[in-house]
N, C-alpha and C positions, 0 to 999 in steps of 0.2 A: 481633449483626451491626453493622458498626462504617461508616456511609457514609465512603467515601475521595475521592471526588471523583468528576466527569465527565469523560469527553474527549470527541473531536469524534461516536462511536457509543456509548460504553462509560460506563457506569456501572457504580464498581470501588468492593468492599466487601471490609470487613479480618472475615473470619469464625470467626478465630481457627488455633490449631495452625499456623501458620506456611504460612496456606491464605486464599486470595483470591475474592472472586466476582466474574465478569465478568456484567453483565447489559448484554447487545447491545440495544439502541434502535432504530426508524426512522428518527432523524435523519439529517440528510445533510449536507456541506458540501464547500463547492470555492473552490479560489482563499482559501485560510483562512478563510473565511465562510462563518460555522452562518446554514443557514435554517429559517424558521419552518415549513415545509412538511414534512408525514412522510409517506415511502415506504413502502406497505401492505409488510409480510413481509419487509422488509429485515434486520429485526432477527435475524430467526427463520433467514434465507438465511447471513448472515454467521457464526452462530452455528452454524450445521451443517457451516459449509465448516472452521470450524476444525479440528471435532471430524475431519473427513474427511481435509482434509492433515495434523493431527498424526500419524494413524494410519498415513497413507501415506509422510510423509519418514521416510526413516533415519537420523534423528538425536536425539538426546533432547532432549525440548521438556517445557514444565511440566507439562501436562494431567493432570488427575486422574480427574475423571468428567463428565460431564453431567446436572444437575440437571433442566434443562426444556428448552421449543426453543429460549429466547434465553437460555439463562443453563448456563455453565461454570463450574467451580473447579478453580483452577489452585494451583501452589505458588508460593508467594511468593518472588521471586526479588530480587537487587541490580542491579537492571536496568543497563546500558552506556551510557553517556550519545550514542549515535549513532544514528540509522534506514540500516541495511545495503542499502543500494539497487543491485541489478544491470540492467545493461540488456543486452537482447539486438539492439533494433534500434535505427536513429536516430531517433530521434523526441522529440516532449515539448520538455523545457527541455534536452537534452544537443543539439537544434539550434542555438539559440541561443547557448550558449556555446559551441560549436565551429564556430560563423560569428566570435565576437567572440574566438576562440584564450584560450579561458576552458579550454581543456581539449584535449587533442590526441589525436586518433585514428588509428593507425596502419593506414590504408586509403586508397583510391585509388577516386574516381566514386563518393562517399557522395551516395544522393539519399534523401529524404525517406520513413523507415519499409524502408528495404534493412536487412536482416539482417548485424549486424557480425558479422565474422568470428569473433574472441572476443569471451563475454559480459564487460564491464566491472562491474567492484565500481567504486560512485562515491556515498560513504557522504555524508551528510547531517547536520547539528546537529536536537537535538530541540528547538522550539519554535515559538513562532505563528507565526513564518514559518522553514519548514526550509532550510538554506541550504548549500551544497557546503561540504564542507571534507576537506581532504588530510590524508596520514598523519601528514606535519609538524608540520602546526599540532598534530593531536590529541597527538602525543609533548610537542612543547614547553609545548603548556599542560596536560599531566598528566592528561590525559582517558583513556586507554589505553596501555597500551605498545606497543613495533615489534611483539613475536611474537602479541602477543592483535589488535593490524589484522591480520596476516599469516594467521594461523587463522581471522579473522571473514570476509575476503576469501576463504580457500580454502571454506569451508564454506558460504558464502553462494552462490558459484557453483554449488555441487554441488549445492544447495537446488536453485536454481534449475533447473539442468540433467535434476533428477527429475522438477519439475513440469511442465517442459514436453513432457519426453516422455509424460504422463500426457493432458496438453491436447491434446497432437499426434495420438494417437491418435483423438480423438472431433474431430477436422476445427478443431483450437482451434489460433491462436498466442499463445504470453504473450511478449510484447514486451517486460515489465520485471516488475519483483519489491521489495517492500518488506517487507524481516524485522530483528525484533528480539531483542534476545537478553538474557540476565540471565547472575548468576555465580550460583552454588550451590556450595560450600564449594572456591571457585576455581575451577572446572570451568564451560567455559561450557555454556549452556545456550537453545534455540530457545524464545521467548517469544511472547508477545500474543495477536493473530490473524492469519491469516489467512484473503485472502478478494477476493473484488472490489472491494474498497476498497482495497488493499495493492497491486495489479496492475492493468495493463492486458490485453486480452482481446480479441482480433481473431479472426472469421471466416475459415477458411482460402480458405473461396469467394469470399470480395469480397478480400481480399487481391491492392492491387495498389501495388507499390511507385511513388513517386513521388507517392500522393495521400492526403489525409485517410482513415487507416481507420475502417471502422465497429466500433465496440468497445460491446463487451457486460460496459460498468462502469461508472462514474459519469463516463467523459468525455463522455460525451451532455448532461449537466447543463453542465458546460462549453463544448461546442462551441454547447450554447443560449445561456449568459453570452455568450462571444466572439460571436458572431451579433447580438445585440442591444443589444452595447453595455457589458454590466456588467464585463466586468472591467477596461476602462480606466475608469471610477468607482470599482472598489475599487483599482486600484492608487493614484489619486489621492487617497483619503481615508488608506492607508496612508500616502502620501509627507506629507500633515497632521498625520500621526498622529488621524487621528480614525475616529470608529466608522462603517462604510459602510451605506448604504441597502439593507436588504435588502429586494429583491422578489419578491413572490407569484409561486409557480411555476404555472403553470397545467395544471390538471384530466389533460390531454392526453399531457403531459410528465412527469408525476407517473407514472403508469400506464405509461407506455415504461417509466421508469428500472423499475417494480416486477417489470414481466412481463419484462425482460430480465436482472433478477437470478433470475429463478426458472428461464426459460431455460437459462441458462450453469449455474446448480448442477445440474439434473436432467440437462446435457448430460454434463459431466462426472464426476458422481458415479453416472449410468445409475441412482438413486433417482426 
């Protein structure tokens, strides 16, 4: 077994036969900063949710089997150089740019988390900071062709549009969706994970358009950063280029994030 590196949850190992291990972690990060602080079960939550949406979308995705609770093997794929981002409602960073016409939405009396009419494909670059980017850009610099965005956009939708009727039923709204995909002897293919870290997760009962929802994912970790200050220090140490101050998560906060990923998976998967 051959270590491959880490990401922001996943520790990815080359295990041979053209077959990968994914072993899910506690870590956690937001606003592109890993912190030192681990989520009791996160690893093992993220890890289950996969195996549960692979089984539930209809579409062929890597998955092979399940080894333990944090740990899948999957088949090795040539992974797409983009994160396939749909959004279902207004909210996040698609406010932002559709205040500053970063991006145009064809609706009338967008307030804050209203459910868009159609869900948007609003695909992303893979790196330490993931950043919007258009069909255009991707054709012109040889990253994909027109018909493989046009298939990654109809499919990603359709992703999307399953799981939220799955959410929907058990009192859940998925407001957005982050999936990736691989080629497999040119043929695409649904990849990575997913999980609560990939999506956002709202309450159909607190659900009230026009205000901060409460979600049952890792933007509670965030809405704590923004609350007290940290993410205008890391976006300043980005605009430096230098490494940002991580801070101790406290006890309190640790324990929301943990019990509200166990939550949302026994809500939805009724496990």
């Amino acid at each position: 077994m051959k270590f491959l590196g880490s990401g922001k949850v996943k520790d990815i190992y080359d295990i041979g036969n053209d077959r990968l291990l994914f072993r899910f972690s506690d870590r956690i990060s937001a606003f592109d900063v890993q912190f030192n602080d681990l989520i009791p079960h996160k690893g093992e939550i993220l890890c289950k949710f996969s195996k549960f949406w692979f089984n539930k979308i209809d579409y062929q995705n890597h998955l092979i089997s399940v080894k333990s609770d944090n740990e899948i093997i999957v088949q090795k794929l040539d992974m797409l150089p983009i994160e396939c981002i749909v959004r279902g409602y207004f909210y996040g960073s698609l406010v932002s740019r559709y205040k500053n016409n970063l991006i145009k939405i064809d609706q009338n009396d967008l307030k804050l988390a209203s459910k868009l009419n159609t869900p948007i494909f609003d695909p992303t670059t893979k790196s330490h900071i993931d950043m919007p980017i258009t069909k255009n850009d991707l054709i012109h610099n040889n990253m994909i062709t027109s018909s493989m965005f046009d298939e990654l956009a109809n499919v990603s939708i359709k992703i999307y549009k399953q799981m939220s009727q799955i959410v929907d039923s058990v009192d859940f709204i998925l407001a957005d969706l982050k999936l990736e995909f691989g080629l497999l002897d040119d043929k695409i293919i649904l990849a990575d994970s997913i999980g609560p870290d990939e999506c956002r997760l709202w309450s159909k009962k607190s659900y009230q358009i026009g205000h901060i929802q409460n979600s049952f994912d890792k933007q509670i970790l965030r809405d704590w950063l923004i609350l007290h200050k940290y993410k205008q220090k890391f976006d300043l140490s980005k605009q430096h280029t230098i490494d940002p101050i991580v801070p101790k998560l406290p006890k309190s906060l640790i324990n929301k994030i943990s019990n509200r990923y166990i939550h949302i998976y026994k809500k939805i998967t009724q496990e």
